[in-house]
N, C-alpha and C positions, 0 to 999 in steps of 0.2 A: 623595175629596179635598175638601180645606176649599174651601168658595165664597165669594168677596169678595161681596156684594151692596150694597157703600156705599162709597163715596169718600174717604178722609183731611179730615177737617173742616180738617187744613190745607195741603190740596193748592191748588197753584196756581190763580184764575179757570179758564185754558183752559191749553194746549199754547203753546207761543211760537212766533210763524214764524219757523223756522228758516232761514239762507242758503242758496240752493243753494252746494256746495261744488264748483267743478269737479274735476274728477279724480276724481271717484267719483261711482257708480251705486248705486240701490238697490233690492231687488226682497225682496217677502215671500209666504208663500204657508202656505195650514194643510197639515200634512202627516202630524197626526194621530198624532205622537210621544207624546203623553199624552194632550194633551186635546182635545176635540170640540167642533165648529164656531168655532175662534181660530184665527187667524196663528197659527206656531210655528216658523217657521222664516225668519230672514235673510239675507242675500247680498249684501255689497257687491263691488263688481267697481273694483280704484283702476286708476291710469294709470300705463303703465312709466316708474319713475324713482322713485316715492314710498319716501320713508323712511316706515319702522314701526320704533315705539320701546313700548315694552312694561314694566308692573309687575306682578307674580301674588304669589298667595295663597304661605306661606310655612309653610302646610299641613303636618307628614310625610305627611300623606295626598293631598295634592293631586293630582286628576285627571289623566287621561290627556291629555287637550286641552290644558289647564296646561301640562304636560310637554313635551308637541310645540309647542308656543307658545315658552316659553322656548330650546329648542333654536335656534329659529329668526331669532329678535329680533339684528339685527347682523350679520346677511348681507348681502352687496351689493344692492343693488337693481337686479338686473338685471332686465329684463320689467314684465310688470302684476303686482299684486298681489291678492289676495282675503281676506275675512273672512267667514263662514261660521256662522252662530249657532241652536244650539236651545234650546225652551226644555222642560221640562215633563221632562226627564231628566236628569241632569249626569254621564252615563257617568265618573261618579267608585265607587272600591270594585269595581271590574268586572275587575279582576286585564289577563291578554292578550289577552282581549276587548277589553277596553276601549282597549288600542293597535290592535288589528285593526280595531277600528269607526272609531277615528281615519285611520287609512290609509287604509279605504276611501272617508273622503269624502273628505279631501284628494285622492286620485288621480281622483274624479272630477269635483271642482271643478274639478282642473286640466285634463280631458279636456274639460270641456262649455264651459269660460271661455276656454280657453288660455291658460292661468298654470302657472307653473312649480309644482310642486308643492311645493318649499321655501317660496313666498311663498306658502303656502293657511295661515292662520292658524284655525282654529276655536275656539270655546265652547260650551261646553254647561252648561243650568244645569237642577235642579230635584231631583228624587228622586235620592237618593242610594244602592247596590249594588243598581241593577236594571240587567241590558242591555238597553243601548240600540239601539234597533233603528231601526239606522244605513240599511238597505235604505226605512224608507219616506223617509228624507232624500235621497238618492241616486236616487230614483224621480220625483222634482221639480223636479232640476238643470235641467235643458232649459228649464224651462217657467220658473224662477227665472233662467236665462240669458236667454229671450226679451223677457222681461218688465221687466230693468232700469231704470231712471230717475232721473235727475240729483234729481230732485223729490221722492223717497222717502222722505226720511229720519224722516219722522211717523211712516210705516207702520212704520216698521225699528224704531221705541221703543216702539208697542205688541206688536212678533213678538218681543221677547224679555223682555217679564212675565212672573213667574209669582204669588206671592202679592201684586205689588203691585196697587194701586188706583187708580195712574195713571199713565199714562208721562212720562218724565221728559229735559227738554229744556236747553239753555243755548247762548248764540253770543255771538260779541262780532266786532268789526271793528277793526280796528287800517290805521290811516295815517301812513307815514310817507313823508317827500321826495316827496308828490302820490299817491301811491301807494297803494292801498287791499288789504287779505289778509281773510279771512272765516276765522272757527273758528266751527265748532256740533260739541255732543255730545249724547251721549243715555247713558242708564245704567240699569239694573233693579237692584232691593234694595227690599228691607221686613224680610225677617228670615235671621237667622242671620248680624248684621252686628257683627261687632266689629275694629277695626283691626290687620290683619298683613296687609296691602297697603291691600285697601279693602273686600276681601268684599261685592264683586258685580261688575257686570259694567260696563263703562265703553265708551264707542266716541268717541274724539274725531277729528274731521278738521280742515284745511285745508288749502286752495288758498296758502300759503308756500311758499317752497323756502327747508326747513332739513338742515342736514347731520346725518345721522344720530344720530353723537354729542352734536351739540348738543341736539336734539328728545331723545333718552335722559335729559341730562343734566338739563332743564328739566320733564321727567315724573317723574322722581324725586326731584329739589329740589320740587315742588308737591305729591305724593302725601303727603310729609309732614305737612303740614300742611294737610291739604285731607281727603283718603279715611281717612287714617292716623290723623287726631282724629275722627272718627265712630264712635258706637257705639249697637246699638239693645237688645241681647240680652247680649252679650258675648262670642259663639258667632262662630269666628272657619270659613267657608265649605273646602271642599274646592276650590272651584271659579273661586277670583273673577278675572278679569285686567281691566285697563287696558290698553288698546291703543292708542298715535295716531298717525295718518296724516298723513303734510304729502307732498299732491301735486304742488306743484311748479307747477299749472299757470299761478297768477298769473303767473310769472316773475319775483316780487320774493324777493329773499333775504332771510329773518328770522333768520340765526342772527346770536345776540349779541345783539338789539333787545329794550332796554331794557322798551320800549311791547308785544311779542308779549308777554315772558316774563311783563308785568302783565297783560293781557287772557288769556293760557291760566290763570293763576292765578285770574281772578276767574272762569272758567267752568266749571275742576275743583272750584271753592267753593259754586259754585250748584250745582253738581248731587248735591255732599256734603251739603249743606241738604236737597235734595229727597230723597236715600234717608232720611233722618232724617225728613223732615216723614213721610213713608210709611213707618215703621216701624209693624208690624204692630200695630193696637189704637190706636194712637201719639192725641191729644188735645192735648199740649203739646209747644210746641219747646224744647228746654233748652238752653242754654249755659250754660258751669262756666269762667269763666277763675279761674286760679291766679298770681297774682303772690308774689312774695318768697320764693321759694324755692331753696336753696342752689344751684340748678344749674336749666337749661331741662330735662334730662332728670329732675331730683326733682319740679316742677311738673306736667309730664304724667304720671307717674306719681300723683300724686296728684288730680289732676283725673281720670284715667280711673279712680279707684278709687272717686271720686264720683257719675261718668256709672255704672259700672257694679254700682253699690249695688242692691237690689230694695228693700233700704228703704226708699232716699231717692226711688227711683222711683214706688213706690207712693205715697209720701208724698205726691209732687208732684203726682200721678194724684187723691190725695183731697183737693188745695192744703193740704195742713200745713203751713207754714212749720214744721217740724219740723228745725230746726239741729243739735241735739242728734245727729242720724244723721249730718250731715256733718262733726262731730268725731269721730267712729266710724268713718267710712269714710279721714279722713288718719290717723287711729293705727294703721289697719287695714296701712294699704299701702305700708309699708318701707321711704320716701323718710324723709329728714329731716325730722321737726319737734321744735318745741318748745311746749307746750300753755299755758303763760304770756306767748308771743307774737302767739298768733292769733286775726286776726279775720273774720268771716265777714258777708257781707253779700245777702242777699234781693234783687235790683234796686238800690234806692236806699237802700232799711230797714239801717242796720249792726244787727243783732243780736246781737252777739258782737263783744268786743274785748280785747284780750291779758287773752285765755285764761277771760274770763269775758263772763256776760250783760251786751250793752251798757247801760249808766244809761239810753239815750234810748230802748231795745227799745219797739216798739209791735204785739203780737200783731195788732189787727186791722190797721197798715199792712202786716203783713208779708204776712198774710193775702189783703189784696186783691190782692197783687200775684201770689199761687199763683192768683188765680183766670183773670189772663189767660192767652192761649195759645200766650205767647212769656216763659217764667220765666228769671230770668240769677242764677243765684249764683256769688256773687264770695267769692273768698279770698285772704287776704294771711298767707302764712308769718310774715312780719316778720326772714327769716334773710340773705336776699341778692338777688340781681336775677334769680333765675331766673324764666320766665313761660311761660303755655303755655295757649290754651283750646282746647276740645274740647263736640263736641255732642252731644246724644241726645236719648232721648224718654223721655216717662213709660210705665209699666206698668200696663197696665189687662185685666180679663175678656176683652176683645176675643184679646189675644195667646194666652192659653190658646186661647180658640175655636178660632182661626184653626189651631194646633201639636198642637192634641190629637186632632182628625181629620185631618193634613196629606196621609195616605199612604191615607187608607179611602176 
């Protein structure tokens, strides 16, 4: 198996302290599912009453886990509930095995936790058509039960890496009428990340009480634009789910509040950044916004046809302000345009303007601007008000590294 031995040169200073959330416990423990001597296994234990609202991968292959997740998202919240996370296997391609293995931890999350076994939500992530060998998960329950802790949640972001480089954090605090609710999430991705949910693994809680429906509705309006514009590879997971918890226990109600639905927005945004800043090999943070384009859905099409160039990737990877490949990649990709009205711009550099090299192009401005490690190109259709941006990373030797011995 490939070994990370270095950091994301644009990974965060440190980890951020995260709130404690009431209504959820956290407990992690190595259990030896793939890999040796790491965490690999999560366990959160919520408080009877919490809504779980839920996005998944959109896969035809999508996992077993996936499968029993989705079934379950929209039940009553009767009892406590649990979430259940491995890493280093993604019991995906495992045929009825791979429902078999799922049953058998949710029966016994429910037996050692006392949760319904409807509310036993699992993930599995990592290699993909090997079983999963669900007995050594199941042989740790106990000890992941005794073990729980309100204060956990650091540990919980490093038990469910697998090629990332660092675990990945975000919270925010929302006050309303004197009243104060906490969200923190945590999330694993580096590769095999392209948007049809969000292709990896996402954990948001808080201590709110929202109603169901409304916590579904407000994970879904944000997954849009948030997990859904990210892309590192363009390789879209068998495995990935979004899962969030609102416990309830503050005792303030947030459904509706204006101020929750912008703080879960800006902390499903930060942590889309951070699978992006950790894409595998990854060196540069890209953003691609697209304006002028006939429709908001012909802009993100055409923006993700941008993010997900290897040319323009590489390009960005060797700082070429090399434009020429980002006319290449909107002719490429089937939305609307017209080549006599677009202009493209490096940062602040316009390089390109209806439909030819801009008069004021300055190769070495554009240039210094590939070489910091936050690149933004900007494009203007010039057709209509559609708009849309979306993030990635550059493509560098690092990625092969990491992909070409993933399984050895």
């Amino acid at each position: 198996m490939a070994t990370i031995t270095s950091v994301s040169p644009l990974a965060p200073a440190q980890f951020p302290n995260l709130p404690v959330i009431d209504g959820v416990r956290f407990a992690t423990t190595a259990a030896g599912v793939r890999y040796q001597g790491r965490t690999d296994v999560m366990l959160a234990v919520l408080d009877p009453g919490t809504s779980i609202a839920g996005v998944f991968t959109r896969s035809a292959t999508r996992a077993a886990p996936v499968l029993d997740c989705q079934d379950k998202i929209g039940a009553a919240a009767d009892g406590p509930a649990a979430i259940l996370v491995n890493s280093g296997n993604a019991n995906a391609f495992t045929g009825q095995g791979g429902v078999q293995s799922v049953q058998a931890i949710t029966a016994a999350v429910s037996a050692s936790c006392d949760v319904p076994q409807s509310r036993v939500f699992t993930s599995s992530t990592g290699v993909i058509g090997e079983p999963l060998p669900h007995d050594k998960i199941t042989a740790v329950l106990e000890g992941l039960n005794t073990g729980l802790d309100a204060g956990g949640i650091a540990a919980a972001a490093k038990a469910i890496m697998t090629t990332d480089t660092f675990p990945k954090g975000a919270s925010a605090s929302v006050t309303e009428n004197g009243k104060t609710v906490q969200i923190a999430g945590i999330a694993k991705g580096s590769g095999m990340i392209a948007p049809d949910m969000a292709t990896m693994l996402v954990y948001i809680f808080t201590d709110a009480r929202v109603d169901q429906a409304d916590l579904q509705s407000m994970v879904s309006e944000f997954n849009e634009v948030t997990f859904n514009c990210i892309t590192v590879d363009s390789d879209t997971s068998t495995s990935d789910s979004l899962i969030m918890a609102a416990t309830g226990a503050s005792g303030v109600d947030m459904s509706g509040s204006a101020a929750f639905k912008e703080a879960l927005h800006g902390v499903m945004l930060d942590l889309a950044h951070q699978v992006v800043k950790d894409g595998e090999g990854a060196t540069k943070f890209v953003e691609i916004a697209v304006t002028g384009a006939a429709s908001a859905v012909d802009a993100k099409t055409h923006a993700m046809a941008i993010a997900n160039s290897p040319l323009i990737k590489t390009a960005i990877a060797g700082e070429d302000p090399n434009w020429g490949r980002v006319v290449m990649a909107i002719g490429k990709s089937g939305a609307a345009a017209d080549r006599d009205l677009l202009s493209i711009r490096f940062g602040d550099i316009e390089v390109a303007k209806d439909g030819w090299r801009s008069p004021d192009f300055s190769e070495a401005d554009a240039a210094a601007h590939m070489k910091g490690d936050h690149v933004c190109i900007g494009v203007d259709l010039g057709l209509g008000t559609g708009a849309a941006t979306v993030w990635t990373c550059d493509l560098t030797h690092g990625y092969i590294e990491i992909n070409a011995d993933y399984r050895s």
